[in-house]
N, C-alpha and C positions, 0 to 999 in steps of 0.2 A: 542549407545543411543537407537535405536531401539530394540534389547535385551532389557534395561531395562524398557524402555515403555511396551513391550510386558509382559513382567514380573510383573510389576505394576499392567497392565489391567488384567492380567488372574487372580492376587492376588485380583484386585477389584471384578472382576464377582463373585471368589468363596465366599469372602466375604458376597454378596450382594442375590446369591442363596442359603449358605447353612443355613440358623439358620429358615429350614422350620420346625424343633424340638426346636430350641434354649430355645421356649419361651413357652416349654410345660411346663402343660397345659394351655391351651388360649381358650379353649371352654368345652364342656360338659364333661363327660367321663361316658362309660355304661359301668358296671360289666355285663356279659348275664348270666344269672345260667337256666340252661338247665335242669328245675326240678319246680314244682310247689311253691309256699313261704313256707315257717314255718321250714323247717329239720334244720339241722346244717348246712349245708355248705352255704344257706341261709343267717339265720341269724348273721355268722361272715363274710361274703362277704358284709352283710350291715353295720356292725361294719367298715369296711378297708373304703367300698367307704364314711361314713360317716367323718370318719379321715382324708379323700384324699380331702373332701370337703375344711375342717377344715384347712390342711395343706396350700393348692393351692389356694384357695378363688376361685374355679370354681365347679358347678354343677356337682354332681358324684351320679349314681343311679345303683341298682338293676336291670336287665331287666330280666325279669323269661320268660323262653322259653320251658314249657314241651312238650311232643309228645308222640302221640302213637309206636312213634321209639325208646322212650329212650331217651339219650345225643344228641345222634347222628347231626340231623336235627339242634341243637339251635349249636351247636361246630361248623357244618357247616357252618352257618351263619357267624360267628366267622372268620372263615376261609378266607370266602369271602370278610372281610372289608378292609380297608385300613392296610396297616402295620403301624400305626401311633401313636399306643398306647392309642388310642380313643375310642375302643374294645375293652376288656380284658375278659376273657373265665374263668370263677371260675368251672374247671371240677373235672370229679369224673376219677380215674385211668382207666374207661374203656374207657375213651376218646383214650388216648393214646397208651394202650395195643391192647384195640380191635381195634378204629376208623378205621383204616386204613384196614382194614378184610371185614366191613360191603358193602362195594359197591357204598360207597358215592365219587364221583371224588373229593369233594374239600378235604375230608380225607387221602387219599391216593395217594400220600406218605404223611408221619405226616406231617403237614405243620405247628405244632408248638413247641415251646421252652419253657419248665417250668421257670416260676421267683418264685417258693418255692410251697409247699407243705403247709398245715396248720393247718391238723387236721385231725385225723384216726376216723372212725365211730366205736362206739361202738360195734361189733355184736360177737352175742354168739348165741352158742346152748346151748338151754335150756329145761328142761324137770321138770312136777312135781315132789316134794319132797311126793307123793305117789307114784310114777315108783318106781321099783322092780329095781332099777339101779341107781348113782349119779353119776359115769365117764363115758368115752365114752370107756375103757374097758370092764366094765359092758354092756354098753349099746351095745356092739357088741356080748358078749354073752348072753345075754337076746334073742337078735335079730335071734339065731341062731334055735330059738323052734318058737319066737314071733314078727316076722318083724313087726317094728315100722313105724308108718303115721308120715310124715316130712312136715309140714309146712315152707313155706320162699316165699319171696316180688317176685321172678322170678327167672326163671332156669338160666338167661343169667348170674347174678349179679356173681361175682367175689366171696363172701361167701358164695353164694348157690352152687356153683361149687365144692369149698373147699369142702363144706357138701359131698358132691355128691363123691367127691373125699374120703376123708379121710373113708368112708363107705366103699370102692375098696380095700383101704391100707388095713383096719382091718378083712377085709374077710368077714362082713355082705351085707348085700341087705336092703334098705329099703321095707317097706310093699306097701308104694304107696307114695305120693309127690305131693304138691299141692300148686300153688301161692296164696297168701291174700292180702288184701287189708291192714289189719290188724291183726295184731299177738302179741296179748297180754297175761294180767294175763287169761282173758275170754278163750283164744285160749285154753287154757289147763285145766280150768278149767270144762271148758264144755266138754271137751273130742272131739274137733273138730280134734285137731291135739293130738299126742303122743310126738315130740317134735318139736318147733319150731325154726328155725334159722332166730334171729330179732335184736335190737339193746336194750344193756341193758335197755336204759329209757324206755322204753315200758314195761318192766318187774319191773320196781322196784317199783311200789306201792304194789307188793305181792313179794318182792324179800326172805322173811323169810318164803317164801312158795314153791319156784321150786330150784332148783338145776342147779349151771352155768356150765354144764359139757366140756362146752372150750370156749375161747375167741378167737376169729377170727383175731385178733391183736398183734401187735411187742413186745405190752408190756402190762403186766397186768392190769385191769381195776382198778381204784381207789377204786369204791362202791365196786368191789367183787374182792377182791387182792385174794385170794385164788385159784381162777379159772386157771387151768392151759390152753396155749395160745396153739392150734390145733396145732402149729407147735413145740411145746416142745412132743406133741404125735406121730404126723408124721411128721418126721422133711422138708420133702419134700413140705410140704404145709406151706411156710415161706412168706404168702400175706395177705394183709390186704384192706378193702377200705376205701382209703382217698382221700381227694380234696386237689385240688391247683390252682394256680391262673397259665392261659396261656397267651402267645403273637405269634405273627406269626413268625416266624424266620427275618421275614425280619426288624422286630422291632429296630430300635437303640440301644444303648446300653444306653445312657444318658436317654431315656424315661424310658426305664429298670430300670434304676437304684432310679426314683422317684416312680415307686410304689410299688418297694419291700420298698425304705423306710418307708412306712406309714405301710405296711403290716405288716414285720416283728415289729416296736412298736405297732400295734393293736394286735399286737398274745400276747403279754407281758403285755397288760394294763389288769387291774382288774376284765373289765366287761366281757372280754375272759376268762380269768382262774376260773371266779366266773363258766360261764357257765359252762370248762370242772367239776367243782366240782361237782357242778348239774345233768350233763347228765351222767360222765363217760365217756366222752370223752375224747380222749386224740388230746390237742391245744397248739400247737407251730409253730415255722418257722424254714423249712427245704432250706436251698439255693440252688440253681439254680443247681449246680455243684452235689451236693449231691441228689434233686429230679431228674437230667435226669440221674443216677447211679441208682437209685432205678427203676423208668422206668425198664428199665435193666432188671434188674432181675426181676422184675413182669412180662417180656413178656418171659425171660425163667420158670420161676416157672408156669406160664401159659401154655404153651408149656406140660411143665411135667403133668399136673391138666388134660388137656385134652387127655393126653397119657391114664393116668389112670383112668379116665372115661370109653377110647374106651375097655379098656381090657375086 
């Protein structure tokens, strides 16, 4: 009898502690995007938490956390909340590739788990359709009499690196290199920069005016199908930057499993694939299983990117 009393009561306690997730969610839920409003990853993070609202009949917002660090500092924060699924982190692949590098204690070791992947940022090198050049074969022989000024958003980013890199591969030297605030039709038209590495919608109000001489991404761009992708050139440079939604490792699996569903039907509903149509973006949902296998490979293909930089 005592056996099954004991057995009863331990069956009631767990009962009566575990559903501290049961009844998720039961209060707010903050997206953090570790980046100012308006980019992409932005605004379909407001698209998922608006869906999640929709879904769950509970408060779900945006919480924009830029820095003069980058990701870093807003992912931190991230880090630090509760594993509850009450945080959720919409980062950019250098959270995970770099974070843990930069010096931050709550980054390292990764202290989180991708729940998908949802969109690759357009970015291309690009140059006017007056350059003496339209590929980047051209443009490394060009470069061999007439080193080219390279514009891009920062030396840390993941396509600027590429840049950096694929210049190492093809035997040129840039002429000089320089971050912007902004890199547009103006950038090249003014002769600020010779060619810029940016993201096509910044280019395509004069796109019948510069030349997309590679796509920084897995797959070619909708507006410029044409543009062959930097890693059909050097095949060694096979990364891209995209965002995904994070959770701390210690997250549940059932909280897991309620916001990948709003996510992945927000990657698929209309007002998503209207945008990729628009930016040239490319917007889907990549699962859990498949974004921490890509990870992967983005911290060896990074690995290789900084090899051939040092050479």
């Amino acid at each position: 009898m005592s056996t099954i009393k004991s057995i009863l009561g331990g069956a009631l306690l767990a009962a009566l502690a575990a559903p501290a997730f049961a009844d998720y969610p039961n209060k707010p839920v903050s997206f953090v995007v570790p980046f100012p409003p308006g980019d992409l990853e932005d605004v379909l993070t407001r698209m998922i938490a608006e869906d999640f609202e929709d879904e769950y009949g509970v408060a779900a917002a945006v919480v924009n956390k830029p820095s003069d660090g980058g990701p870093f500092p807003g992912a931190a924060e991230v880090a630090m909340a509760p594993a509850d699924g009450y945080t959720i982190g919409s980062f950019v692949v250098g959270v995970p590739v770099v974070g843990p590098e930069v010096g931050i204690p709550a980054l390292s070791p990764d202290p989180f788990d991708p729940l998908g992947v949802f969109v690759t940022y357009p970015f291309v090198i690009a140059a006017s359709k007056n350059a003496p050049y339209a590929t980047m074969e051209e443009l490394a022989a060009h470069s061999a009499d007439t080193p080219q000024l390279l514009g891009h958003f920062g030396a840390f980013l993941l396509p600027t690196q590429a840049t950096f890199a694929a210049a190492k591969s093809m035997g040129f030297e840039w002429g000089g290199e320089a971050s912007a605030g902004a890199l547009d039709c103006n950038s090249l038209a003014s002769g600020d920069f010779d060619v810029i590495n940016t993201t096509i919608q910044l280019v395509l109000p004069c796109l019948d005016d510069v030349n997309i001489l590679a796509a920084i991404t897995e797959a070619p761009i909708s507006v410029a199908p044409d543009a062959p992708t930097l890693a059909s050139i050097v095949p060694d440079l096979n990364i891209s930057l995209w965002n995904g939604l994070f959770v701390h490792k210690d997250t549940p699996q059932d909280v897991r499993d309620k916001i990948v569903a709003v996510a992945e039907k927000t990657m698929a509903s209309e007002r998503a694939q209207t945008l990729a149509a628009q930016t040239g973006a490319l917007v889907y949902w990549q699962n859990a299983e498949d974004a921490a296998a890509r990870i992967a490979s983005d911290i060896a293909v990074s690995g290789k990117i900084n090899a051939m930089i040092a050479e």
